[in-house]
C-alpha positions in Angstrom: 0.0 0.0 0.0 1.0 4.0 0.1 3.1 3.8 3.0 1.7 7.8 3.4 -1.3 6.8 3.8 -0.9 3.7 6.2 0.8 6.4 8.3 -2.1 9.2 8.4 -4.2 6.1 9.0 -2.5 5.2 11.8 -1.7 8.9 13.3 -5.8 9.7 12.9 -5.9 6.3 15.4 -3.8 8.0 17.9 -5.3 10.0 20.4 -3.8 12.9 19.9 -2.7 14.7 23.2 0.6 16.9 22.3 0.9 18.8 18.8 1.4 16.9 15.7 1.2 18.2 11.6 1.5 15.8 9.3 1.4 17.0 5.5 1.9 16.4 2.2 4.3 19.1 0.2 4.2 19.7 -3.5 6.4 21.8 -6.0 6.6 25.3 -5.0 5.8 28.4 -7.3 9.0 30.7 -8.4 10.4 29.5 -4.7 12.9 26.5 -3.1 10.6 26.8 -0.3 8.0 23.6 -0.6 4.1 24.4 -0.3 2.4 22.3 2.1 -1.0 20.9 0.3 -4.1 20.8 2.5 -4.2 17.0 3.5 -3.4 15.4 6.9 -3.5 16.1 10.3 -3.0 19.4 12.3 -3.4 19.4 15.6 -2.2 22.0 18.1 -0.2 23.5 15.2 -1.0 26.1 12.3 -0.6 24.6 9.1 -0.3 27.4 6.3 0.2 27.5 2.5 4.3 27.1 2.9 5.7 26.5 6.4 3.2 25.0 9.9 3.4 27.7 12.9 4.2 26.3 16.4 1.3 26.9 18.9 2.9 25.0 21.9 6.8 25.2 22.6 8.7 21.9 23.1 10.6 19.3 22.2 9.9 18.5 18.5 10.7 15.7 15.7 10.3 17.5 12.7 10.4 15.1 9.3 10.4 15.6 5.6 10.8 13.0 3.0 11.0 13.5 -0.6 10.4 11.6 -3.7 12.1 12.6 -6.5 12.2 11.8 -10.4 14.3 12.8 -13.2 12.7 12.1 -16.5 16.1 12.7 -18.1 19.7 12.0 -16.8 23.1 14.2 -18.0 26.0 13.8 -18.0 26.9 15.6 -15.2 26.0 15.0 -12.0 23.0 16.7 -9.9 23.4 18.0 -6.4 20.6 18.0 -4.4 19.9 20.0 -1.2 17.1 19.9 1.4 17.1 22.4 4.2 14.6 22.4 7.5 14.2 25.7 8.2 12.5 27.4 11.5 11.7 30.6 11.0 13.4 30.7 7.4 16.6 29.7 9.3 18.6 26.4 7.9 18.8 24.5 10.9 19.5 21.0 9.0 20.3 20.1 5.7 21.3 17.6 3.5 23.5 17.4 0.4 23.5 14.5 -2.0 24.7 13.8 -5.8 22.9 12.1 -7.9 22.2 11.1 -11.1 25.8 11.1 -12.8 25.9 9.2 -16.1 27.7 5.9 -14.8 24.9 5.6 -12.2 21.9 7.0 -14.9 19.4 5.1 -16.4 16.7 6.8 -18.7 14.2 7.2 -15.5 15.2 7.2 -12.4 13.8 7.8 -8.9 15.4 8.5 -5.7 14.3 9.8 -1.8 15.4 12.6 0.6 14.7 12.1 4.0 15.6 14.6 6.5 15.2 14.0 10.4 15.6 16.7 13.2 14.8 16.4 16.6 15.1 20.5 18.5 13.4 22.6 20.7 10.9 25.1 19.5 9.2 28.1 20.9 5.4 29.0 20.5 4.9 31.0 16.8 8.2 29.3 15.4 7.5 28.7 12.0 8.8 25.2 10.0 9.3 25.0 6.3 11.5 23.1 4.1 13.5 24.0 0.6 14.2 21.5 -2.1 17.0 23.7 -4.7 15.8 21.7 -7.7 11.9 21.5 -7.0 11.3 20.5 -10.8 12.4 17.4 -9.6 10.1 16.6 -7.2 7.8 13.6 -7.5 4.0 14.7 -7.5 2.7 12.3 -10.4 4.2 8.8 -10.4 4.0 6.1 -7.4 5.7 6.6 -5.4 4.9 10.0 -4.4 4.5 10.1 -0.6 6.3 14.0 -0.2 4.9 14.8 3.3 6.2 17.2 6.1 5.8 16.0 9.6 6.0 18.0 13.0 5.4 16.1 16.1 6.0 17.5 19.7 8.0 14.7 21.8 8.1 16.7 25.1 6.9 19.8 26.6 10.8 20.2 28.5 14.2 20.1 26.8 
């Protein structure tokens, strides 16, 4: 099955008693910075059209993972970067190649995942940026691009 949607199955089970967002992104427009689609659970958090807004400071797990497709390989390699940001500060990011010609075949897909565990304040805002969002995944399987915010504790 859609291992997305075994998940929001599973987190709509869960009686909910600390903050949790759990979104799917898709491709921004003229930005890095991915737009969060309305689909999911928000609970005790603000979810907007591009970043969720902490209501409740804590201890937070904050997710995103990525499916990504390119159509067409080079020659050259393809450096791919995803970024957490809170409050349109980079506060993780990772950096992978991909897609050189030795490693290419005509279509190929890879993921991003990105893991951060940190303390955030009420009205901290959470986004993430994808610098080549054309290559985001939104129409094949599988296409499970969702951002996830959970509160773990209310102390650090």
């Amino acid at each position: 099955g859609n291992t997305s949607e075994e998940h929001l199955r599973i987190l709509q089970k869960v009686p909910i008693k600390r903050a949790a967002a759990y979104v799917r992104v898709s491709s921004p427009v003229n930005s890095s910075k991915l737009s969060l689609v309305e689909k999911g659970i928000c609970e005790d958090i603000q979810c907007k059209s591009d970043e969720v807004v902490i209501r409740t400071q804590g201890l937070y797990l904050v997710y995103c993972h990525l499916n990504l497709h390119f159509p067409n390989c080079s020659n050259s390699p393809t450096d791919l970067k995803i970024e957490l940001l809170v409050n349109d500060k980079v506060k993780r990011q990772t950096l992978s190649t991909w897609c050189a010609s030795e490693t290419c075949q005509e279509k190929t897909f890879k993921t991003l995942f990105q893991l951060h565990l940190t303390y955030l304040n009420a009205e901290d805002r959470v986004s993430v940026t994808l610098n080549h969002p054309k290559f985001l995944n939104e129409i094949s399987l599988p296409n499970e691009n969702v951002l996830g915010v959970l509160r773990y504790s209310d102390e650090m």
